[in-house]
N, C-alpha and C positions, 0 to 999 in steps of 0.2 A: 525341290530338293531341300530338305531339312539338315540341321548344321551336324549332323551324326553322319549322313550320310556325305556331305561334302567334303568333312573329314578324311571317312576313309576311303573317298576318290582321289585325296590327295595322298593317303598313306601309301595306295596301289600306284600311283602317280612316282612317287617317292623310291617306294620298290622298283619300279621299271627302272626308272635310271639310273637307279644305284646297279642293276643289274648291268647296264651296258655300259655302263662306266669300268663297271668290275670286270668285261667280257675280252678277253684277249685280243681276240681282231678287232677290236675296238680300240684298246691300246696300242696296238703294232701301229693301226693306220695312223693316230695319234702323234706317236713318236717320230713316224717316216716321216710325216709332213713337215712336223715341226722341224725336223734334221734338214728336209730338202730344203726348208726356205732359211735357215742356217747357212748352209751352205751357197746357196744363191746369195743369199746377201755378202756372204764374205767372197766368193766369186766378181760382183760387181767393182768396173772400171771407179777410180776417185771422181771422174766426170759423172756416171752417173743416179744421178739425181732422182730421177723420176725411177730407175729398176726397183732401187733403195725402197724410193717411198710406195710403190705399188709393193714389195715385199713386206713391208712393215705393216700396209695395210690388212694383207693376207692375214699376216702374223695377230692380226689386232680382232681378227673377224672370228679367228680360226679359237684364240682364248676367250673370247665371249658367247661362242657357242660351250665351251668347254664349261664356262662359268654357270651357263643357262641350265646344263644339264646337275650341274653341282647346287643352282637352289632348289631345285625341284626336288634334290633327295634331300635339303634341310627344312625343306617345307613337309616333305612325308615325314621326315622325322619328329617334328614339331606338331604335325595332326596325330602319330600316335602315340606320344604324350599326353595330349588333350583327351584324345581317347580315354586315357590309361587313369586321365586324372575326373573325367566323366563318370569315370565307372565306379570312384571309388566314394562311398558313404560319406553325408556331413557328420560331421560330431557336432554337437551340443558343446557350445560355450557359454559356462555360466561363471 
């Protein structure tokens, strides 16, 4: 695979996830979860300890998926720049 087309495997790459990032059910579930584990956590007794930290875990797993899908559209965005800037003619500096 040659660096044009790695590119724009990353560009289509970049489109998918911005797409399901942009996708409604995709935010709804987004938001429930992040509410439900809100909630749970302010739900939890001052004793415990471990509810807290297995929630916060959640919470910790559930934003770095979130994260994951957020570089893969700065990475599409960034190969179709490259693209954009591949395409365009050297000039002559003298």
């Amino acid at each position: 695979m040659n660096k044009t087309q790695m590119l724009q495997a990353q560009e289509e790459r970049g489109r998918a996830a911005q797409e399901l990032l942009d996708n409604p059910l995709f935010k709804e579930a987004f938001i429930k979860i992040k509410g439900d584990l809100f909630n749970s956590f302010n739900k939890t007794e001052l004793a415990g300890d471990e509810a807290r930290k297995d929630i916060w875990t959640k919470s910790q797993v559930l934003d770095a998926f979130e994260r994951t899908f957020t570089d893969i559209v700065k990475h599409g965005q960034n190969a179709t720049l490259s693209i954009a800037q591949s395409d365009k003619p050297l000039r002559n500096v003298i």
